[in-house]
GUKOL-872444 format. One record per atom (N, C-alpha, C): x, y, z. Coordinates in steps of 0.02 Angstrom, whole numbers, plus 50000, padded with zeros to 5 digits. Each point is the difference from the previous one (the first is absolute). Example, Ala and Ser with C-alpha at 12.3 -4.5 7.8 and 13.67 -1.06 7.14 Angstrom:
REM residues 2
506604971650390/499555005950000/500455006050000/499825005349964/500425005950003/499615005550037/
REM end
This chain:
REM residues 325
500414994050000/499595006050000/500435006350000/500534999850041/500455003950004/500664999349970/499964996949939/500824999549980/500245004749949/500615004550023/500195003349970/500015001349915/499375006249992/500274997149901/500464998249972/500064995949937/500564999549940/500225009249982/499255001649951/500165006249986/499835006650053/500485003349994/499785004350048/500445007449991/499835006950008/500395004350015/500345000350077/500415004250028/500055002850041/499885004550040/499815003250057/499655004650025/500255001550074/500505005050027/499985002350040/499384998250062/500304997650051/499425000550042/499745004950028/500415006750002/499685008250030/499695000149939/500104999249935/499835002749952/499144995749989/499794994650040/499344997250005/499725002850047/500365000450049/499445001850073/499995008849994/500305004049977/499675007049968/499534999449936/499804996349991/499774998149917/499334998650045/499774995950041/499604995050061/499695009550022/500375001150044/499955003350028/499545008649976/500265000449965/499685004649920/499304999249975/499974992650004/499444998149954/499385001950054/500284995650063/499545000150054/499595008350036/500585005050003/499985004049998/499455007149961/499954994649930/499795004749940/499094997350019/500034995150028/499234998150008/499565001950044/500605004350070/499755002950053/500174995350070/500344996749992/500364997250054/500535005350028/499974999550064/500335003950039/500954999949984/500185003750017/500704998349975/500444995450058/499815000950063/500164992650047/500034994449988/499465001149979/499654991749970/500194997749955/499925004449957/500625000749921/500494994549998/500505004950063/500584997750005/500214992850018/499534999850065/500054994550034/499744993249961/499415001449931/499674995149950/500634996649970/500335004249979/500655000749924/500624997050050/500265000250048/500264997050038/499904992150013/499395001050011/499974991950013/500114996249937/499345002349940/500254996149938/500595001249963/500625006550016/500364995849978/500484995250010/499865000750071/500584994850046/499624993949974/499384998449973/499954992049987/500394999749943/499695004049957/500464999949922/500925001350008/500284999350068/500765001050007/499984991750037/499594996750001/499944993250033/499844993549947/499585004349942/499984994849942/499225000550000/499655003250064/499164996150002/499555004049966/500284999549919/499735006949974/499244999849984/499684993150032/499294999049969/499755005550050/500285002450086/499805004250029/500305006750006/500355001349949/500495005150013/499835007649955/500415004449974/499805003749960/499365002449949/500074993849983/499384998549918/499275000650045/499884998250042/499425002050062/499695006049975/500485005950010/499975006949997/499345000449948/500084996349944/499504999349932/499354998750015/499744996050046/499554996850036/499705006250034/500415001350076/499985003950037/499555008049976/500635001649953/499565007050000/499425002149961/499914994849966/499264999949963/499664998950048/499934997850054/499444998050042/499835004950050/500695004449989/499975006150088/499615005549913/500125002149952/499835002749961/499294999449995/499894994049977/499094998649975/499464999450070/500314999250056/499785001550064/499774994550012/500444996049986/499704992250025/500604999250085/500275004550008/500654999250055/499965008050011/500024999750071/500135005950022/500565004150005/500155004649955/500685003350006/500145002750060/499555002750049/500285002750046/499624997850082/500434992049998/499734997950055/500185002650086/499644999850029/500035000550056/500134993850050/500514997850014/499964994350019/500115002350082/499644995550041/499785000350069/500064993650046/500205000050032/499804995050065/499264999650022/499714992849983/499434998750034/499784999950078/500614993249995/499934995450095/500515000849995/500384997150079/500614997750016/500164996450041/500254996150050/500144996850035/500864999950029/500264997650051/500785000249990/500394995149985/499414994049937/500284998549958/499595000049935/499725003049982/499695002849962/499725005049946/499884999849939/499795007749966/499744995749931/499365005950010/499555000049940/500045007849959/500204998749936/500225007249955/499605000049932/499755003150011/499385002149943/500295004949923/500064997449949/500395004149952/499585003849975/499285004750000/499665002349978/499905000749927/499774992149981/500075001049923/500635001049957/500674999950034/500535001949949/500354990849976/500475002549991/500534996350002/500224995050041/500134995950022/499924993250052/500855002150029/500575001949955/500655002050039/500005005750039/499605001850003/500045006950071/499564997050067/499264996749982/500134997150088/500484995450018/500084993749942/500604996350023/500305001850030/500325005249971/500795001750009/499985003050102/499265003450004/499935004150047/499964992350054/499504996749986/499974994650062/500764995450004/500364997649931/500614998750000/500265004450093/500215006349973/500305003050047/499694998750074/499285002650006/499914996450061/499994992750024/500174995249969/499894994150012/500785000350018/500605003249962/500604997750035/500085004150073/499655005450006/500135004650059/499714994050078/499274998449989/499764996650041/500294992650011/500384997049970/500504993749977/500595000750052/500205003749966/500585004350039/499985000350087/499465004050018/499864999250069/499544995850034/499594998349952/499734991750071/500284993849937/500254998049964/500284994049960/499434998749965/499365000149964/500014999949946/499365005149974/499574997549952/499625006449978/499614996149937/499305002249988/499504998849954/499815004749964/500105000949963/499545008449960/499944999849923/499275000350012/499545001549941/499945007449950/499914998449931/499975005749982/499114998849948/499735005049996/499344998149970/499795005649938/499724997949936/499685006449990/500515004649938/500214996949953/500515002649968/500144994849929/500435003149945/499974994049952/500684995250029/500335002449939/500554993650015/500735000650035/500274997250040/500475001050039/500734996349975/499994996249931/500545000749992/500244993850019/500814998849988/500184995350030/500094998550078/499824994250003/499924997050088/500815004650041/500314995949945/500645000850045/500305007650017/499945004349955/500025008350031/499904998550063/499464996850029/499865001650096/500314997550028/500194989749970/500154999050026/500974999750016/500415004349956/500535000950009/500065008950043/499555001750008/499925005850056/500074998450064/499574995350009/500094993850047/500714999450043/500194995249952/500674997050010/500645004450015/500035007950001/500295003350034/500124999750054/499614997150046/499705004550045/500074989850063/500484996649957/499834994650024/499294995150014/499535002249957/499504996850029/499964992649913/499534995050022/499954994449974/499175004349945/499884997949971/499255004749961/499854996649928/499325000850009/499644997049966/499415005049967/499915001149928/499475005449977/499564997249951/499485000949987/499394997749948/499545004349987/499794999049951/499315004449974/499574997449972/499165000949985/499524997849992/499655004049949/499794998549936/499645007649980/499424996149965/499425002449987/499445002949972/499884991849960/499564996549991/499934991749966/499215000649992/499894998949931/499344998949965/500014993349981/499594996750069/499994991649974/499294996849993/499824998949959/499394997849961/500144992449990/499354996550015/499924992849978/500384995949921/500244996750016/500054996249933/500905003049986/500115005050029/500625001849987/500574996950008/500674999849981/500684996550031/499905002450079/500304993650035/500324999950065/500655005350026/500364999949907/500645005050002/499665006950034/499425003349980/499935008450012/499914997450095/499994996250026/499855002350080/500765002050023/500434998849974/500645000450015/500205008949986/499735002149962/500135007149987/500675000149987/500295007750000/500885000249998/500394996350052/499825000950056/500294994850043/500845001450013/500015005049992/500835004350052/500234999150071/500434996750007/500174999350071/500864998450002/500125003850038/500845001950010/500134995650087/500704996049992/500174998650080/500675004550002/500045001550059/500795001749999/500514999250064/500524997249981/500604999850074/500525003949987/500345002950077/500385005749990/500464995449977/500845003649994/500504995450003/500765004250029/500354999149992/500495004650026/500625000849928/500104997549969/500685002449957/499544998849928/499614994650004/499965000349938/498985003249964/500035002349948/499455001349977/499194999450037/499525003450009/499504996750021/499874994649984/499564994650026/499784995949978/499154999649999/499625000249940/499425004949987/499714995849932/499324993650025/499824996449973/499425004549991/499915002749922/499545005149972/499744995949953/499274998649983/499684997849960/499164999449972/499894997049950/499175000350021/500084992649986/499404997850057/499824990649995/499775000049934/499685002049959/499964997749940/500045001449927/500515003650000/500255005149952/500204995949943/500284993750010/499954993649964/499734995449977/499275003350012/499614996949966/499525004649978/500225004549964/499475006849982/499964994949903/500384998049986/500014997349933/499424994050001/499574998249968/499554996350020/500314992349949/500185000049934/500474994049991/500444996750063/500585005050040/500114998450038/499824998350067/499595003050038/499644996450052/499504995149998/499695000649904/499754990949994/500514993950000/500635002249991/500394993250002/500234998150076/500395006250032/500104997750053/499434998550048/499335003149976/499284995350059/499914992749980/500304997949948/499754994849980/500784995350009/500705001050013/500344997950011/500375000750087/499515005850027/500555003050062/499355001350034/499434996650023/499585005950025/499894999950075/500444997950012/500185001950097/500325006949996/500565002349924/500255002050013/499525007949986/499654998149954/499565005449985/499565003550033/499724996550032/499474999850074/500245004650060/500664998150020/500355003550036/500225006349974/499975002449934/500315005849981/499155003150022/499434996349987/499505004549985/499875002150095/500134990750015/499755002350090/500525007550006/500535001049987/500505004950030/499475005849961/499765001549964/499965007449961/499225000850046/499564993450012/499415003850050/500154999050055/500584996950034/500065006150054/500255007850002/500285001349947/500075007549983/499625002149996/499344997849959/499315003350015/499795002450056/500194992750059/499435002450047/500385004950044/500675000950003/500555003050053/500025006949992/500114999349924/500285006649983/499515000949958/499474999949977/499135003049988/499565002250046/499814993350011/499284999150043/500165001850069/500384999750028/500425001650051/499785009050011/500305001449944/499865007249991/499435004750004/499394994849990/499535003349977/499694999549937/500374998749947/499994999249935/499224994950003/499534999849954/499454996550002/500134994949944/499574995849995/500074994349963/499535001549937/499435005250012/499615000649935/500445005149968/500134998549931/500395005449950/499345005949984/499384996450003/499745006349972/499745006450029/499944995750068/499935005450063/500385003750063/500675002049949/500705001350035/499925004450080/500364998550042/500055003750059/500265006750012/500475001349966/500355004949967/499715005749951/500115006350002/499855005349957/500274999449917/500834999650005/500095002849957/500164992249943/499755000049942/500124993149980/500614997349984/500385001449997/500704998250003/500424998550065/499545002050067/500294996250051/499774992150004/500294996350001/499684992249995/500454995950018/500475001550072/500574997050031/500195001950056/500044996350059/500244999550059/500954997950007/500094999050046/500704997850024/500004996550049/500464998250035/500034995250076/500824999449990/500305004050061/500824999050028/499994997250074/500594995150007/499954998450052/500714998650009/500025001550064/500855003250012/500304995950083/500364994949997/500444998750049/500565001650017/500064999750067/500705003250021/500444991550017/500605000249965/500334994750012/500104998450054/500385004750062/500154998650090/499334996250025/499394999949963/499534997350053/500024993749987/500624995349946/499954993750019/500974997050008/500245007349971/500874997350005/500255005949982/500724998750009/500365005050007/500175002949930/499725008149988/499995000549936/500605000349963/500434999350026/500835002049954/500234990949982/499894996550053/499974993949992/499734997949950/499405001250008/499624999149922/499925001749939/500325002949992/500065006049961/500794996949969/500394997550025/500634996149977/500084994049983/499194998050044/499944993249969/499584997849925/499845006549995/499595002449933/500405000649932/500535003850030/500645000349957/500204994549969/500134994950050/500214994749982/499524993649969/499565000750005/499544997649960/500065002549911/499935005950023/500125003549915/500644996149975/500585000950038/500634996549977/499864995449986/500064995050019/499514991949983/499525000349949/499695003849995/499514997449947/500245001949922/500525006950007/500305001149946/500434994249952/500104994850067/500614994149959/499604996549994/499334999449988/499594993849975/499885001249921/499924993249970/500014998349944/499245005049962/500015003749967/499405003849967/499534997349983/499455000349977/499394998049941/500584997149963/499734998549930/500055000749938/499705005649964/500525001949977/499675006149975/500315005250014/500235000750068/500295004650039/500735000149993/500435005750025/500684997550007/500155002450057/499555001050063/500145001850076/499564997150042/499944998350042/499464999950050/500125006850052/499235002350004/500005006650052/499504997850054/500255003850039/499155000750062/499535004849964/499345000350012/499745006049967/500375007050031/500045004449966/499955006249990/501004997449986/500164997749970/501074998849999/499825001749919/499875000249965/499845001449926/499835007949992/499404999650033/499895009550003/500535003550023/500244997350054/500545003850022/500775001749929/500174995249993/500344998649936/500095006149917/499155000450014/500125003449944/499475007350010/499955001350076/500015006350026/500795002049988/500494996250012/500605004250007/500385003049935/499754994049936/500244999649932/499635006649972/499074998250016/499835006449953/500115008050029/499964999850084/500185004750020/500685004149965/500524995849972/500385004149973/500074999649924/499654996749972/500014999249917/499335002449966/499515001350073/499135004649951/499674992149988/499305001050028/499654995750004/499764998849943/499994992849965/499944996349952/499165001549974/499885005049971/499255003649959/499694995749928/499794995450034/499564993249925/499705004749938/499794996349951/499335004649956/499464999150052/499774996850024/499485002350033/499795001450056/500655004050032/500205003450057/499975007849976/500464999549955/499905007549953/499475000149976/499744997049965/499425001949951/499195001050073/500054999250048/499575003250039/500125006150033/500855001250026/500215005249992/499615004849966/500214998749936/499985005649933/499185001049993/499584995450003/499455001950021/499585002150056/500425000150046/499465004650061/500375007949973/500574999749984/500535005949995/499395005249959/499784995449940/499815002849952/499215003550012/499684994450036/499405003650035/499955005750052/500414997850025/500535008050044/500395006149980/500044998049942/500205006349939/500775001450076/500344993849980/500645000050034/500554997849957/500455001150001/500874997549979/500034993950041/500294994249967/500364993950027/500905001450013/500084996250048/500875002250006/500364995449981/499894998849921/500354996449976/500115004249898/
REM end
C-alpha cells in the first residue's frame, strides 16, 4: 500500500508542508492548524506512509471548502476524569482533537500511570501512529483506533462491518528507532479478487482481520458516540463521521522502565539477524523501515509518484495555487 514509487519526482519536505499548509490556509483554516495539519502529513510522507501523508491535503480542503468540514473548529473538552478526556472536534478535522486528547492523555499518564481519551465529532484523523509515537516520548506503552460512519444494509459483504479499521501499538525504546505497529486490519483486503482467494484459502485469517477492524468500530466509533444509522447522523456537520480512542500506559507500573526499554533494544537487535520474508532483503520490527527512509528522504526530498503529484496539481489547481515542483 505504501511502497515507495518506481516513478517519481523529488520534493523537498519544507517545500510540501508550506505547499499543505497554503492550501489549508486558502480554505479558511486557521494558520495554527495550518501548520500543525502540514506537519503531521508531511512527516508521514518523510516515513514512506504517503497513502496518509501530503496528497490528503487534496481530499481535505475540498471538504473544509464545500462545507462538508469545518474550517474553523473549536475544539473543547467535554468530561474528564484523572484518567480521562472526552474532546469534541466541532465538525473539523479529526487531527486537532486527537492531537489535543493525545496531549492530555500523556499529561494524565505521566502522573497517575496511565490514561483513556476519546476524541468525538470530526472527520478523519489520519494515521494511528502520529498519536501513537507522541506517546512513546514520554515512556508510555499506547495503543490508538478509530471508528467512522458504516452504512450496513442487508444482503451486503461482511467486509463493510470492518470499516477502515486503523489502529497503531507502540513501545518506547532507548537507542534504537520507535517501534510503532501502524496499520488498518483490513486494508488487504480492500481488492475483492483478493480477499475472495484468501477467504476461500485463509479464512481464519480473514475473519480475524475483519474481527480486528469491528473492534475499531466499536472503540474508536461507537465508543464515541458515533451512531450506527448512516442516515440519521449524530453529528451536524456531514463530514464529521469519526471518533478516536488513545490509551496510554506508563511502563514503571509493571517494570523498570530503562530496563525495558533495553530489553526492547535488544529484541530489535535479534530480530534484525533473522532470516526475512521472501521477497524482502531485511527483516524489521514495525516502524525499522519508516524509520530508514525517514532518514534517506529527509535528505534526498520525498519520493512524489504520478499520483501523488497529479492530486497535488489538482487541488493546486482548484485553489488557483502553484505546486513546488
Amino acid at each position: 500500500m505504501n511502497r515507495p514509487p518506481e516513478e517519481h519526482i523529488r520534493v523537498a519536505a519544507e517545500d510540501l508542508c508550506a505547499f499543505v499548509a497554503a492550501a489549508a490556509q486558502s480554505v479558511g483554516l486557521p494558520q495554527d492548524k495550518s501548520e500543525l495539519l502540514a506537519d503531521l502529513l508531511t512527516k508521514n510522507d518523510l516515513r514512506g506512509v504517503f497513502s496518509h501523508g501530503t496528497q490528503q491535503i487534496a481530499t481535505y480542503a475540498i471538504l473544509m471548502r464545500d462545507g462538508k468540514l469545518n474550517n474553523e473548529p473549536n475544539v473543547a473538552l467535554v468530561r474528564e476524569t484523572p484518567v480521562s478526556a472526552l474532546v469534541d472536534g466541532d465538525g473539523g478535522l479529526g487531527y486537532f482533537p486527537a492531537y489535543d486528547a493525545t496531549l492530555r492523555a500523556i499529561e494524565k499518564a505521566k502522573a497517575v500511570g496511565m490514561a483513556a481519551v476519546m476524541s468525538r465529532n470530526h472527520g478523519h484523523f489520519g494515521a494511528a501512529g502520529i498519536y501513537a509515537r507522541m506517546a512513546l516520548e514520554h515512556d508510555l506503552v499506547v495503543y490508538v483506533t478509530s471508528g467512522h460512519q458504516l452504512d450496513l444494509q442487508p444482503g451486503k459483504s461482511l467486509f463493510r462491518a470492518a470499516g477502515g479499521s486503523p489502529m497503531a501499538f507502540g513501545v518506547p525504546t532507548e537507542k534504537h528507532p520507535p517501534f510503532v505497529l501502524d496499520f488498518g486490519a483490513v486494508h488487504d483486503l480492500y481488492k475483492e479478487d483478493l480477499r475472495s482467494t484468501l477467504a476461500e484459502r485463509a479464512p481464519g485469517l480473514v475473519l480475524r482481520c475483519i474481527g480486528m477492524g469491528e473492534i475499531c468500530q466499536a472503540w474508536g466509533g461507537m465508543l464515541s458516540g458515533l451512531g450506527i444509522d448512516a442516515e440519521h447522523p449524530r453529528w451536524t456537520w456531514s463530514g464529521a463521521n469519526q471518533g478516536s480512542l488513545l490509551i496510554a500506559l506508563r511502563i514503571d507500573l509493571f517494570h523498570d522502565a530503562e530496563v525495558f526499554k533495553r530489553d526492547i533494544d535488544e529484541y530489535v537487535d535479534r530480530i534484525r539477524q533473522l532470516e526475512p520474508l521472501e521477497g524482502f532483503s531485511e527483516s524489521h520490527v514495525p516502524g525499522g523501515m519508516e524509520a530508514v527512509r525517514e532518514e534517506a528522504y529527509a535528505r534526498e526530498g520525498v519520493p512524489v509518484g504520478d499520483w501523488h503529484r497529479e492530486r497535488l496539481e489538482g487541488v493546486a489547481k482548484e485553489l488557483g495555487m502553484d505546486v513546488p515542483w
